[in-house]
C-alpha positions in Angstrom: -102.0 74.6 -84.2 -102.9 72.1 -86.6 -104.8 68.7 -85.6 -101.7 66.7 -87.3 -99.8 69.1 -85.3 -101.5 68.8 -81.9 -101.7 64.5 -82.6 -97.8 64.6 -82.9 -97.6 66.6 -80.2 -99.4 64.3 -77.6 -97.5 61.4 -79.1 -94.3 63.0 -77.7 -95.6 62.1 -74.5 -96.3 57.9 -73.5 -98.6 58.0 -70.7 -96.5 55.1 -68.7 -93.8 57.2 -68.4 -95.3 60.0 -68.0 -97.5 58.7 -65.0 -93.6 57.1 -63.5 -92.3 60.3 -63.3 -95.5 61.8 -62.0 -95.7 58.8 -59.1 -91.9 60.3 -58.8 -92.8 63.8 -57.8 -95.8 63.0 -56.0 -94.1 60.3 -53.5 -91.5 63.1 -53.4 -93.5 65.8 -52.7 -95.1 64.6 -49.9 -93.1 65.3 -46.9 -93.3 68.9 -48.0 -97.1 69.1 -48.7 -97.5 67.0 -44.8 -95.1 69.6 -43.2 -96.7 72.4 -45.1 -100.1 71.3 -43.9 -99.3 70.8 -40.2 -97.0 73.3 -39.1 -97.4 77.1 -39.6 -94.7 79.2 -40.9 -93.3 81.8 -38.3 -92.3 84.9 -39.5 -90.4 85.9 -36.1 -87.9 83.0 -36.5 -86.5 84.8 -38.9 -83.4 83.6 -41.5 -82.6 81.2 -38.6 -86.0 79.9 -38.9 -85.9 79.7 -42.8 -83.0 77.8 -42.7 -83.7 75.3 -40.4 -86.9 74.9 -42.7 -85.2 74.5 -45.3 -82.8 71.5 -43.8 -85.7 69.6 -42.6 -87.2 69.6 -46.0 -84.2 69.4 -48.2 -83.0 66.3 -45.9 -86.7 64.4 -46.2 -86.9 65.4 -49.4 -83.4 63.8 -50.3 -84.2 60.9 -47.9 -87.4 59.7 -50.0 -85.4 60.6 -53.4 -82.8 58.1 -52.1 -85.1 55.4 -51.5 -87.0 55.5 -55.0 -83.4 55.1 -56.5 -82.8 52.4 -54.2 -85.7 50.7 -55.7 -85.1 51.8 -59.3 -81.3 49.7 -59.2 -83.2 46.6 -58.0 -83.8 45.5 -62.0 -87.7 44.4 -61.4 -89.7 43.3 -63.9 -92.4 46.0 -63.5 -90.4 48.7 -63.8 -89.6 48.2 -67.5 -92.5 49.3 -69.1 -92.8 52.3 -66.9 -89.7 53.8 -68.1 -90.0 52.1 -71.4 -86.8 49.5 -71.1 -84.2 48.7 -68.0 -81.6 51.1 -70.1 -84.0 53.8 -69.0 -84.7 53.1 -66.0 -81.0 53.4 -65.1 -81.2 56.7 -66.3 -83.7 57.7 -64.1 -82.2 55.8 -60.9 -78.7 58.3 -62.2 -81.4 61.3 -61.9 -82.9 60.4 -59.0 -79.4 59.9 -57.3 -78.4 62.9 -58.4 -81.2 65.4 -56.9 -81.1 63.3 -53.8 -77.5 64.1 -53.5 -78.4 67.3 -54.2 -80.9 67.4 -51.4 -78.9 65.6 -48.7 -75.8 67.9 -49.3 -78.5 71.2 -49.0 -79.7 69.5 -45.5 -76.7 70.1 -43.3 -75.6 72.8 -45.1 -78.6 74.7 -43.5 -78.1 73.5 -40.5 -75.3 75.0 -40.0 -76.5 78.5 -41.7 -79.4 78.4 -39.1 -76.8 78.0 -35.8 -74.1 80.7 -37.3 -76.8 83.2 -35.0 -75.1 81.1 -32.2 -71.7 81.7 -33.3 -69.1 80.0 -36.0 -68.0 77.1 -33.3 -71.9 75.8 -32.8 -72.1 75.8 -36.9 -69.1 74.0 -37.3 -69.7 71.7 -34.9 -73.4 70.6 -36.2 -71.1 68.8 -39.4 -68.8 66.5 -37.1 -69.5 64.5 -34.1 -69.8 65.8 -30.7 -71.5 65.8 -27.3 -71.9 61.7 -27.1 -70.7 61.2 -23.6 -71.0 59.9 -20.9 -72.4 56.8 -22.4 -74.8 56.1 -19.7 -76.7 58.5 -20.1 -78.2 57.3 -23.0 -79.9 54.0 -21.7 -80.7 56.2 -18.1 -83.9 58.0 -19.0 -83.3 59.4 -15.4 -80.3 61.0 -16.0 -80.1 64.6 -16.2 -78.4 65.1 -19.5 -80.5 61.8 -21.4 -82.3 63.9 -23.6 -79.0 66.4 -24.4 -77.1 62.7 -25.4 -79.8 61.2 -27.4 -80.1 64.4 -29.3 -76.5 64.2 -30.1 -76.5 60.4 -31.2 -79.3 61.4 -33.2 -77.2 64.3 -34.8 -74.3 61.9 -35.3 -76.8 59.4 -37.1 -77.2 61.8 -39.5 -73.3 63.2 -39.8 -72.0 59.4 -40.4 -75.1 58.2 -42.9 -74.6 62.2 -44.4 -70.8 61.8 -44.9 -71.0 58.2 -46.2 -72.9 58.7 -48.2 -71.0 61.9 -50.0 -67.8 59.5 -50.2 -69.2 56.9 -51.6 -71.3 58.8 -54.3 -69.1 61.5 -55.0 -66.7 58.1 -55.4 -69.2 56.3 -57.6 -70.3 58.8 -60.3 -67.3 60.6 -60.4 -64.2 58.6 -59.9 -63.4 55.6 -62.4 -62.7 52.9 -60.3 -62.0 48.6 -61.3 -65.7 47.3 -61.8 -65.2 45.2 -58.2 -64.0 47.8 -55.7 -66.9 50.4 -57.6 -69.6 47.3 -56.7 -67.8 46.9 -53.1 -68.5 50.5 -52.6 -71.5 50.9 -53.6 -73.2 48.2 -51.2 -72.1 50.2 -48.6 -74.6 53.1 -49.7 -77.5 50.7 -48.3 -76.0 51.2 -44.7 -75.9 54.6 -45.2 -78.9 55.3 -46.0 -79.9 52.6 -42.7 -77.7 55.3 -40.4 -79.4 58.2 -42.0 -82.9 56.4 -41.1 -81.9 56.5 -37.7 -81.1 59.9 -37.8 -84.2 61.1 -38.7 -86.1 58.5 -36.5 -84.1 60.0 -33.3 -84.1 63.3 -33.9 -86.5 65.8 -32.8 -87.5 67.5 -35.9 -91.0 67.9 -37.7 -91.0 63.9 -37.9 -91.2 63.3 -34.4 -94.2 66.2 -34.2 -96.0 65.2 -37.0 -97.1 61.8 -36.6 -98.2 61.4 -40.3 -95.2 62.5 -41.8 -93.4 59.9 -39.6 -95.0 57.4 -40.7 -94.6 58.2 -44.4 -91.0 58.5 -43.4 -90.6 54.9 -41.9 -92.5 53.2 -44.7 -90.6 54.9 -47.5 -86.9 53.9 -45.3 -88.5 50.4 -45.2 -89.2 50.6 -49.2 -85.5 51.8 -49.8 -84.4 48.8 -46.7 -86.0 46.3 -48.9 -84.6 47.6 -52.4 -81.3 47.4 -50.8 -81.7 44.2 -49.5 -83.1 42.6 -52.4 -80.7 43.8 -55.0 -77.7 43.5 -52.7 -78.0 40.9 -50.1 -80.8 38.1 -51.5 -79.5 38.9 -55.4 -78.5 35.4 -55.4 -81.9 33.9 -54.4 -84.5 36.0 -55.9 -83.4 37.1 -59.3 -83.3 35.1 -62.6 -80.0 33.6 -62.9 -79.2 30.7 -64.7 -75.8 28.5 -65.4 -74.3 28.2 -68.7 -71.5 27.0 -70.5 -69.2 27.8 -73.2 -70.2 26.2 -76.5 -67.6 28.5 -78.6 -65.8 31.7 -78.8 -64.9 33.4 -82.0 -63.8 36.6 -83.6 -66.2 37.1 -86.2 -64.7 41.1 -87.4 -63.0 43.4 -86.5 -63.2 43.8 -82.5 -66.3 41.5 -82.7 -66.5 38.3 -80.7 -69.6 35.8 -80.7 -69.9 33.5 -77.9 -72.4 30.6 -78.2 -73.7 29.2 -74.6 -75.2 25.9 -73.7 -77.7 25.6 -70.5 -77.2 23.4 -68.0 -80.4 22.9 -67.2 -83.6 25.5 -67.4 -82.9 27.8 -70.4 -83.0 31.8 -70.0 -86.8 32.9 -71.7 -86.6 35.9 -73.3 -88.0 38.1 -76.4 -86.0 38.8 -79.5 -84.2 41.9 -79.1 -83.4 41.6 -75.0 -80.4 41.6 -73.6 -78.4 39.5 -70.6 -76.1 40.2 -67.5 -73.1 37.7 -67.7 -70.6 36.8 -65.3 -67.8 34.1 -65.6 -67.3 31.6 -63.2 -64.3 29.7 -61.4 -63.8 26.3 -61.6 -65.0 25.8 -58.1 -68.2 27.7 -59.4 -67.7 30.7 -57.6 -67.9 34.5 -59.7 -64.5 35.5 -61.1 -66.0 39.0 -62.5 -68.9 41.4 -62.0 -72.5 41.8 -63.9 -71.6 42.6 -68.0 -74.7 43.4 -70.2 -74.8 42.3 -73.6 -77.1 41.7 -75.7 -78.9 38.5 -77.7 -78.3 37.7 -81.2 -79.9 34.4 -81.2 -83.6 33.1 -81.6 -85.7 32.9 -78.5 -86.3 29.6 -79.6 -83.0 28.3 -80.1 -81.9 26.0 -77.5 -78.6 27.7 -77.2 -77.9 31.0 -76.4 -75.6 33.2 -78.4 -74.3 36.8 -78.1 -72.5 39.5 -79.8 -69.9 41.1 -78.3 -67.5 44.4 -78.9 -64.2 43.9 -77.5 -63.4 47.3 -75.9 -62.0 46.8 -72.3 -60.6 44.3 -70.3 -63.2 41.5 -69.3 -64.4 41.2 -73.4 -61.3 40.8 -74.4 -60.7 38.0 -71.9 -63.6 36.2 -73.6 -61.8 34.8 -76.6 -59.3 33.1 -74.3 -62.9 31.3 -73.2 -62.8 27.6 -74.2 -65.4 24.8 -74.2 -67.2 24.1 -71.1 -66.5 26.8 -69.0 -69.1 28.3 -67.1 -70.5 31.6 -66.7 -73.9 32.8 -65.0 -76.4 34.4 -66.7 -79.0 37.2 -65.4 -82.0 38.2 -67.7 -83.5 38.7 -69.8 -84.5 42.5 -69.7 -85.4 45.1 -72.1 -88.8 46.0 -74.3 -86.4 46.6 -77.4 -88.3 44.7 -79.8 -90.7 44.8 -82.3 -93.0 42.3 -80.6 -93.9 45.2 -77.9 -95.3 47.6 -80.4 -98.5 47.3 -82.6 -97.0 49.5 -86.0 -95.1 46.8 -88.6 -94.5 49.1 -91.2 -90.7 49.9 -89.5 -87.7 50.9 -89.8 -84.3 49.1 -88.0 -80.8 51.1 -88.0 -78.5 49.5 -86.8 -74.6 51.1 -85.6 -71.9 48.5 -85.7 -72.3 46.1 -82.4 -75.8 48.1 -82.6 -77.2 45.1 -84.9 -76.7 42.6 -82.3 -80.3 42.5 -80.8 -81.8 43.0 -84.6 -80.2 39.8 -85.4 -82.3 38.1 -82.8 -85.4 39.9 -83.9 -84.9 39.3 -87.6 -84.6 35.5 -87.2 -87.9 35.6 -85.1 -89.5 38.4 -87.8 -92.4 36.6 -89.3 -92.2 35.8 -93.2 -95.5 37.8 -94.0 -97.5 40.6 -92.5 -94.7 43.0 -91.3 -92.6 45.8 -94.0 -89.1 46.0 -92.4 -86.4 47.6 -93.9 -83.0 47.2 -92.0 -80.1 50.0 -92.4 -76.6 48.6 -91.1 -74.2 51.2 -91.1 -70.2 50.7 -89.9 -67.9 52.7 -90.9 -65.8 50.2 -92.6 -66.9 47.4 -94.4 -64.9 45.1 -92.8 -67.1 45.6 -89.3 -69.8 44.0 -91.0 -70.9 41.0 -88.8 -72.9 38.0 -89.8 -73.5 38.8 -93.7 -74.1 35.2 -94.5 -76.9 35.0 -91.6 -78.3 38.4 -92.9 -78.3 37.3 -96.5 -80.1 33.6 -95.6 -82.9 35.9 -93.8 -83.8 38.3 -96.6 -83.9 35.6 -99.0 -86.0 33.5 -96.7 -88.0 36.8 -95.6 -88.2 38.5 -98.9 -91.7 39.4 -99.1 -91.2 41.6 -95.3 -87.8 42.1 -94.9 -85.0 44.5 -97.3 -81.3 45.0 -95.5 -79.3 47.6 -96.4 -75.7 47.7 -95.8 -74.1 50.9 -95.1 -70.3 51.5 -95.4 -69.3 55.0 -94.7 -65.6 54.9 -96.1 -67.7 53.3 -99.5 -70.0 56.0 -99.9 -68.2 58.9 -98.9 -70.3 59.9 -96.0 -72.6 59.0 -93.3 -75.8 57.7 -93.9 -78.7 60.3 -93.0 -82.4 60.5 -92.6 -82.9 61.8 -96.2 -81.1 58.7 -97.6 -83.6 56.3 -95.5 -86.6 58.1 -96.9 -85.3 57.8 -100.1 -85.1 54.3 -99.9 -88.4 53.5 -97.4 -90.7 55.8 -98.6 -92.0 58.4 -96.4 -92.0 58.3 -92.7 -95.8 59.0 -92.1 -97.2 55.5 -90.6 -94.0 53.9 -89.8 -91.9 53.3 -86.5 -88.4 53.4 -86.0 -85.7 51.2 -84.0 -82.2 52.2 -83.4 -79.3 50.9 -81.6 -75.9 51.7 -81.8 -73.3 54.4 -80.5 -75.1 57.4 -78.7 -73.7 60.0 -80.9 -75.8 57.8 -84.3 -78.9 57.7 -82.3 -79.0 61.3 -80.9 -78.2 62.6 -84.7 -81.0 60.1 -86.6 -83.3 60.9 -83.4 -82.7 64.7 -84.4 -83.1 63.9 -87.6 -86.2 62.2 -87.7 -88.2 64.8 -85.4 -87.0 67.6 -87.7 -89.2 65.3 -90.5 -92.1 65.0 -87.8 -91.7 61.9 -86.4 -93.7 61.8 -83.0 -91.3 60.6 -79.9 -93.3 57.5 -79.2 -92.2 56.2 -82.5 -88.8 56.1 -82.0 -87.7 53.0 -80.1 -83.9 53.0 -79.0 -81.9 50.9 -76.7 -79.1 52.7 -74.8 -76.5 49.8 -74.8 -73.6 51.9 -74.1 -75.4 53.0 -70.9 -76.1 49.5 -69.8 
């Protein structure tokens, strides 16, 4: 391998996400590395045996996995430049959900494997409740049967917060439901996961053997507790929200509307190229909607605050009925999609139709000298182009750092391509590149650009559509 070779190689991989997903595995893995070390396999158990193994681990295993996504929905600040950007850290909370789905659907399913030995009724039985009376018994330590009832609330802990939580994901990922019954769902998931806590705090299992692993256990329920709370329950309090009201709302092309805010009192801070959650507000003050992101298209230094906005489902489209001086609530800013986070300024910006709404806010904060920009803005019809008397003012004004080319596919015949971009930049050795629009565009110029050796870690995207 050559040494250009192996330096594009390593650039492939950005040691702060790399070390995220490591401190991922490891915080994972550690339930099954303490059980490992502890307790010492026994071949005479048998399948049975196996199984139940298996359940113990898959079930920790899922527990922790839930909590880390817990805490990767919660929107902190520090979690950006792990990841590299809130877009992809939703990405990883959706992975993490998934394998700890994965894990806490494996969990009872060999539980009840490892009692079929004991016949089909003591298998089926370990998936619903049973075996909770008489009541009393579980406050009398005396009582004969105490242990026998605790065990079974125990087990019931974990059937409820199992079952829960099954409905409500299999409910959130896979059934499209209106934005405020999905968000009423979904807060349910923290309780959940509280019942399942309880389960594995009650039952007797490797966590009540192993003191250790218990109380890795407790302090990663507590973590997930706190995520939950935080995001769900003190949202209002803790996180950066600030009041705004409607300066204007316009239709500026086709599907395109641009609504210009005023702050009532302290102004959102932010970087160009960030975006914002928004949510309207009732005249009493009160939400009328969930969180929308969308993204900045003015200054960070203009006193107002204005964004760009494609009109594809209901709440955008209720937007241009928004007149003067209503209010909406903003949440923000979040995002390392800007040029300001990266050292290269010889770069290149291509932008997909409602894709060039945070390069609008970074070009008017581009300085006039010291950076090479060359801007691609491709739509499929030229009448999507938005803000072309904003974009011509700042290549005049930025001349000497900044060329924008306009793309329109029905003009030319074709979509524009990583050979036309070379043609037109120079080649690609040095430079860094920035894209937003529709997945399908970045996925094919990402492609593209790799099969002319551009390292990963040069390629800076923002994911809007995931947002």
């Amino acid at each position: 391998m050559s040494k250009t070779s192996e330096t594009n190689l390593m650039r492939n991989f950005e040691l702060p996400h790399v070390i995220a997903w490591t401190l991922v595995g490891l915080l994972t893995m550690v339930p099954v590395f303490l059980t490992l070390l502890q307790s010492v396999p026994n071949g005479a158990a048998g399948i049975a045996g196996i199984n139940k193994e298996i359940s113990q681990l898959s079930g920790l295993v899922g527990t922790v996995l839930y909590a880390i996504s817990l805490v990767l929905s919660t929107r902190l600040r520090f979690l950006e430049p792990m990841f590299g950007g809130l877009s992809r850290v939703y990405i990883a909370h959706h992975i993490v959900g998934a394998l700890a789905f994965i894990g806490l659907m494996v969990h009872p399913l060999f539980v009840a494997l490892a009692l079929i030995p004991e016949g089909m009724r003591s298998a089926a039985l370990s998936l619903i409740p049973n075996g909770l009376l008489p009541l009393s018994a579980l406050f009398n330590t005396h009582n004969l049967v105490h242990e026998a009832v605790l065990e079974q609330w125990a087990i019931t802990f974990g059937i409820i917060g199992f079952w829960g939580m099954v409905v409500m994901l299999m409910v959130t990922l896979f059934v499209k439901l209106p934005y405020q019954l999905w968000l009423f769902i979904h807060k349910f998931l923290g309780v959940a996961f509280l019942i399942s806590g309880l389960h594995i705090f009650f039952i007797y299992s490797d966590t009540s053997e192993i003191k250790i692993l218990r109380y890795y256990m407790l302090a990663m329920v507590i973590l997930g507790l706190m995520a939950y709370t935080y995001k769900t329950l003190l949202g209002s309090f803790v996180l950066r929200r600030y009041r705004y009201s409607v300066e204007s709302s316009e239709m500026v092309a086709d599907d395109i509307i641009k609504v210009t805010l005023r702050p009532h009192n302290q102004r959102v801070t932010y970087t160009p190229g960030q975006f914002v959650y928004m949510r309207l507000l009732d005249l009493n003050g009160e939400p009328m909607d969930g969180w929308h992101p969308f993204s900045i298209s003015s200054s960070s230094n203009d006193p107002y605050l204005e964004l760009c906005i494609k009109s594809l489902g209901d709440f955008t489209k209720r937007l241009l009925n928004l007149g003067p001086g209503m209010e909406v609530e903003i949440e923000g800013a979040y995002g390392r999609f800007s040029f300001v986070n990266y050292k290269c300024r010889d770069q290149v910006w291509i932008a997909g139709g409602i894709g060039i709404t945070p390069f609008l806010s970074m070009l008017k904060d581009l300085p006039d000298q010291g950076y090479r920009v060359y801007l691609f803005y491709c739509v499929s019809t030229a009448s999507e182009f938005v803000s072309t008397e904003v974009l011509n003012m700042l290549a005049l004004q930025k001349q000497n750092s900044l060329r924008i080319i306009p793309y329109a596919s029905d003009q030319q015949g074709k979509h524009l391509t990583a050979d036309d971009i070379e043609a037109i930049s120079g080649a690609f050795d040095g430079k860094d590149f920035y894209l937003c629009g529709p997945g399908p565009m970045m996925q094919s110029f990402t492609s593209q650009l790799k099969v002319k050796g551009v390292a990963k870690s040069r390629i800076h995207s923002e994911e809007f559509e995931l947002l």
